[in-house]
N, C-alpha and C positions, 0 to 999 in steps of 0.2 A: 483066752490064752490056751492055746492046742500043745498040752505038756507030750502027745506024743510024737510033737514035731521038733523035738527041743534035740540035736545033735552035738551040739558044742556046748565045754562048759571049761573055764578057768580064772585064772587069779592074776591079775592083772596091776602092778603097785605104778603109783605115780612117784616119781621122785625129781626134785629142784630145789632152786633156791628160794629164801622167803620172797614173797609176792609174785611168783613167776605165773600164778594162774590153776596154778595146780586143781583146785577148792573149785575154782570156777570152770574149767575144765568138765569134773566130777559134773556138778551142777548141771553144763550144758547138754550132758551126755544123757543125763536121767530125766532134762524138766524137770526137775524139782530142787528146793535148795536143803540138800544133803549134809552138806559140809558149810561152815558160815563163811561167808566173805567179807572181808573190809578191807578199807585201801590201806592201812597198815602189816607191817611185816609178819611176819613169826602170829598170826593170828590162830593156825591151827595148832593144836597144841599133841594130839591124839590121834593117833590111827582110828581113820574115819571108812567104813565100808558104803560103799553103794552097789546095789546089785542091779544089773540091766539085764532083763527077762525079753526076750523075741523068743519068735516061733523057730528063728534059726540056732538056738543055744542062751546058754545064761552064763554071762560075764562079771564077775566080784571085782570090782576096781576098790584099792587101797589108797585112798589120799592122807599122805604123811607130811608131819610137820615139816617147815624148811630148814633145808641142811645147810645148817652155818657153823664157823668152829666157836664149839661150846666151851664154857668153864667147866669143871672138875666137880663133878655131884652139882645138886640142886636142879631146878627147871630147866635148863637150857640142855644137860644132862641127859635129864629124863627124854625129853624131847627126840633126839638125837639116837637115842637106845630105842625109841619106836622106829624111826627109819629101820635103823639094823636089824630090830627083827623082823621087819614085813619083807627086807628083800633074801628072808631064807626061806627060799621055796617055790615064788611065783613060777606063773609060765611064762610071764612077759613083763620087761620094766621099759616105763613111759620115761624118758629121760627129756625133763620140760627145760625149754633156754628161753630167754629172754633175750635180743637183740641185744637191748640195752647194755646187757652184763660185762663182762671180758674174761680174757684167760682165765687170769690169777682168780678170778675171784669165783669161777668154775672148777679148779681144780678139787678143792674139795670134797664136790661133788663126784667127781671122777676117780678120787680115790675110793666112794661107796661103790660105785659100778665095777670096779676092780672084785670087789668080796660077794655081788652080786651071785648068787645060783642060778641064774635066766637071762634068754637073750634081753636086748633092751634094741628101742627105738628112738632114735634122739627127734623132740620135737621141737618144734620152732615157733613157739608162741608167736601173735601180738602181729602176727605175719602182714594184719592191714596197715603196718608200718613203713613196709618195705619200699613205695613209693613217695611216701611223705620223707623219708628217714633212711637213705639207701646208706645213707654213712656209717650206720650204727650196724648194719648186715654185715659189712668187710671180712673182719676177724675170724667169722664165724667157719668159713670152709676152711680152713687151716686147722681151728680149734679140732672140726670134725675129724677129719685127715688124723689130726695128733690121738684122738679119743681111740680111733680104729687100729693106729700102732700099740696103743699104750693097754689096749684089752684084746689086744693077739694074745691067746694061750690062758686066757682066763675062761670059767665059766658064763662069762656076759660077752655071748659074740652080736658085735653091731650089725643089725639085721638092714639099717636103712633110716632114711631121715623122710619125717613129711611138716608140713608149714600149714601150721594151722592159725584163728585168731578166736579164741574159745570165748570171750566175752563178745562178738557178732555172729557164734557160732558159724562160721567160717572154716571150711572144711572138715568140720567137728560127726558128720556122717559118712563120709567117704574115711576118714580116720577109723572110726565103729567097725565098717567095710573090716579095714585088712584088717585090725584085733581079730574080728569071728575068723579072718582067713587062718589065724596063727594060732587060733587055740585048738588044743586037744579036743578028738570026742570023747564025751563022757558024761554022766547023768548030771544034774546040776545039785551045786554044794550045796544050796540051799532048796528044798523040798517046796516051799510055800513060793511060788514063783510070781506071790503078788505085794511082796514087801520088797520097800525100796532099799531099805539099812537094817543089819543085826543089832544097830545098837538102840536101847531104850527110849521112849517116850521123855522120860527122866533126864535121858544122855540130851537129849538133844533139846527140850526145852530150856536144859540150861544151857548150853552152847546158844540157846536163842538170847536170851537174856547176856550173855558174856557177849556176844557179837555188838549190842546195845551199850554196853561200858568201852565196848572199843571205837565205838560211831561216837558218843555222846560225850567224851573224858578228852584232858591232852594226849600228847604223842606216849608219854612215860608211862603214865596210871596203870593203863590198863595191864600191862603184866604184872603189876603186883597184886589183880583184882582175880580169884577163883568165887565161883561159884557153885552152891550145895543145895539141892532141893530138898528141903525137910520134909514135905509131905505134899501129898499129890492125892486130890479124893475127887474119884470122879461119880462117888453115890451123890455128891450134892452137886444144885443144877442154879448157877453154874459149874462148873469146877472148881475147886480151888485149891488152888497152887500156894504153897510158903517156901519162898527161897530165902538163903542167905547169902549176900555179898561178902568174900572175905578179904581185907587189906592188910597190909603189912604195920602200918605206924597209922597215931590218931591222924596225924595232919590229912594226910588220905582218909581218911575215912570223916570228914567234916566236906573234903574235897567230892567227893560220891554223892552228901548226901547234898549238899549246893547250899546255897541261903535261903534260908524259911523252905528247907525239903523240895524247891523248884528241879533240885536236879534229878534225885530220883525220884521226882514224881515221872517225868519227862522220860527215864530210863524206863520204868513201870509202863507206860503207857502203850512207849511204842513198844518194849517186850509183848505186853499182853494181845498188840494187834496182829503180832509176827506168828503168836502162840495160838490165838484163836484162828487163824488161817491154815495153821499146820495142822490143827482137832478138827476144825469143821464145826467147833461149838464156842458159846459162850464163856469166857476164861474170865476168875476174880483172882488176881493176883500181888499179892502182898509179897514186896522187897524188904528185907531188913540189912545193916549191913556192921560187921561186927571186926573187930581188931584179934589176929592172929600174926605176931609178931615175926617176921622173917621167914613165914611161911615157904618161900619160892628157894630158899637152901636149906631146910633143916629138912630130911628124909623122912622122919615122922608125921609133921605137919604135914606135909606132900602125901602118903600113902592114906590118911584121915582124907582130904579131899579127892581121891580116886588118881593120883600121881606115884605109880609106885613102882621106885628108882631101885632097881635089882643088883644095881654096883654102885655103892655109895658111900665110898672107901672117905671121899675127900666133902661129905658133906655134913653139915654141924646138926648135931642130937640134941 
């Protein structure tokens, strides 16, 4: 990497609905899996960084959880105040749609683009749809058209629409293209232009492990399931990693752990082959999973697990 060919550098937020691709986006952009994916919704929960380093400049993409309307304090809450604060200050926001979606259920979305500081690009996920599924495109030029009335005279002026399909990585380079064309010069935010993410080894093992409760659980479980890495030693060979799984009520947590331990065993396993791929070593990794009663509303329990809800007027102590 020739850092004194590096011209461009900015801050780049993705914003959508849950499952629109966002995570896998990020993902296709870095090769590597950054941010976790599963086919359920609301999976990211955290303002997740990926840094993409070329010779032409270095790009911080923000992948934030999905904007949907929340309850008043607790998780969904929290979630939702990560949005808002990533879109104070970018240079550019990714504004991802899904085909599939409609108005109504974009609006919401479109009222964050409103408070937005940066222009935005509306994308067009899942775009290898559009011949299989032309029906599900219709709405969508109207929708745009309404987007570029309704953010005249705001700070987020719509700079333009491109159609991408990021899980066949399907326009996902020529996309790259115009981000470098749109970003500022300037040195890059981050100095070490050989890390892919700010966030810890720690952050993201667990997210490997929470990604595995969302594959492995029904549709419900897993949001009441956080996970907390006790200790991480990487003087012993192999490593070893102790996490704890946290659930809300016993019956979940008999649920986690399956009959005769089958299930986190099955969680553990496939964690520790996700986890040993990501180190490049040998991983011993011990689940444990423990009852912390209504974790995902009460504000205290939330900032204990690294959830820490800054307005949380309407959530129980």
């Amino acid at each position: 990497m020739n850092t004194e060919a590096i011209k461009k550098a900015g801050l780049v937020v993705l914003l959508g609905r849950p499952n629109v691709g966002k995570s896998t986006l990020l993902n296709a952009i870095l090769q590597e899996e950054i941010s976790i994916v599963t086919p359920k919704a609301q999976t990211t929960r955290d303002q997740v960084r990926g840094i993409l380093n070329e010779d032409r400049g270095q790009i911080v993409f923000i992948d934030t959880p999905g904007v949907h309307k929340a309850r008043e304090g607790g998780i969904n809450a929290y979630m939702i105040q990560e949005v808002k604060k990533a879109l104070d200050g970018p240079d550019l926001v990714l504004y991802l749609i899904d085909p599939a979606s409609k108005d109504t259920a974009e609006q919401v979305l479109l009222d964050q683009l409103k408070l937005a500081k940066a222009p935005a690009v509306i994308i067009i996920n899942k775009g290898d749809q559009r011949l299989k599924r032309p029906d599900q495109f219709v709405w969508l030029e109207k929708w745009i058209e309404h987007c570029k009335a309704e953010l005249e005279g705001t700070q987020c002026k719509l700079l333009g629409v491109s159609e991408i399909a990021a899980a066949h990585d399907m326009g996902v380079k020529e996309l790259v293209t115009s981000i470098f064309n749109q970003m500022p010069e300037g040195e890059p935010l981050f100095p070490d232009v050989e890390i892919l993410t700010d966030r810890s080894t720690r952050f993201v093992v667990a997210e490997l492990i929470r990604k595995q409760l969302f594959l492995k659980l029904g549709d419900e479980l897993p949001y009441s399931c956080a996970v907390e890495i006790e200790s991480y030693d990487e003087s012993k060979k192999p490593i070893h990693i102790h996490a704890m799984i946290y659930v809300e009520r016993d019956s979940q947590k008999g649920m986690v752990i399956g009959a005769g331990g089958k299930k986190i065993k099955d969680i553990g396993t496939e964690s520790r082959k996700e986890i040993e791929s990501l180190l490049g070593e040998r991983v011993f990794l011990e689940l444990r999973v423990k009852v912390m009663e209504g974790w995902t509303s009460a504000s205290d329990k939330m900032k204990h697990l690294g959830y820490l809800l800054e307005q949380s007027k309407g959530s129980r102590r």
